[in-house]
N, C-alpha and C positions, 0 to 999 in steps of 0.2 A: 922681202919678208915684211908683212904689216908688223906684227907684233908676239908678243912672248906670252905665253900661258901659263904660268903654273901650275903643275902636278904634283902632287904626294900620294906615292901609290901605297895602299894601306899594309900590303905584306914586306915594304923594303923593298928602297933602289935597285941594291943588289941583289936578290933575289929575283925581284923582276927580269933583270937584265938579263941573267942566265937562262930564266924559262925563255923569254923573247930570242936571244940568242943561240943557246943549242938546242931548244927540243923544241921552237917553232922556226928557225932558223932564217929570222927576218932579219936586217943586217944594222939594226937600228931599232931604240925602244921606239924613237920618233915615226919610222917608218911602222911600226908595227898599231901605233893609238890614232896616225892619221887613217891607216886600215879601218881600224875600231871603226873610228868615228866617223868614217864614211857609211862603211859599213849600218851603220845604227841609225844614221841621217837617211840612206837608202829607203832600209826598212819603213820606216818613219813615215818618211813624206815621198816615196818616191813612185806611187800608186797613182798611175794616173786615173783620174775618175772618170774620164772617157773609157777608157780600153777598161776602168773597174766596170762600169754600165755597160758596156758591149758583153763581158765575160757574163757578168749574172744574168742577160739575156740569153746567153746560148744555154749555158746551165740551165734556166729554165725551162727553154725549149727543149732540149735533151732530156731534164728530166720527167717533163710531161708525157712526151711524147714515144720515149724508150722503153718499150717493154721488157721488164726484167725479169728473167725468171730463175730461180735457184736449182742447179739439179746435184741428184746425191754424187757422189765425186767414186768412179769407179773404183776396184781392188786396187790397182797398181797407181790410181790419183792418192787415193787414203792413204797408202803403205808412206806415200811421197811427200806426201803431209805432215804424218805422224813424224817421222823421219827429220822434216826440217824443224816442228815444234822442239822435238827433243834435243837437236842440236843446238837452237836458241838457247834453251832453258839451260842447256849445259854451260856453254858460254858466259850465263850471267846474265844474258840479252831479255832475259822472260819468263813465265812458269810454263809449266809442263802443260797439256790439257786434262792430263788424267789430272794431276793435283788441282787444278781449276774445278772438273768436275765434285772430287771430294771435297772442298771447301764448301762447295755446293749443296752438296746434298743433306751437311751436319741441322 
């Protein structure tokens, strides 16, 4: 081990400890902020700019060259549709589309 870090987690040790512990059930606050911080350092820097420059090349090829066309979404696509919006919106996940439209239209 190089060396020691201090932390002060803003909502309390114990508090922490308990979320880390039973309702993400990492076996260690230590194991759970090396996570983190791998995690974050990942995101961060972990983008290689080769394989970033090869993806926005196909992207672009793909989108140049992709014809895209929209088509209306049959009786039993719509019903299928409507169906999952409304179960979203139930959930909490979203709004409805009817209430999108009436926001809409005022």
């Amino acid at each position: 081990m190089e060396g020691v870090i201090s932390y002060r987690p803003r909502m309390g040790k114990r508090k922490l400890e308990n979320l880390v512990k039973n309702k993400l059930h990492y076996k260690s606050i230590n194991q759970f902020i090396d996570h983190a911080v791998a995690q974050t350092l990942n995101e961060e820097f972990g983008h290689h700019p080769l394989a970033k420059k090869i993806a926005d090349i196909v992207y672009r090829a793909v989108a140049d060259h992709a014809e895209l066309t929209f088509l209306k979404p049959t009786a039993e696509e719509a019903k299928e549709i409507e169906a999952i919006a409304e179960r979203t919106a139930r959930d909490g996940r979203g709004v409805s589309a009817k209430e999108v439209l009436r926001k809409h239209k005022k």
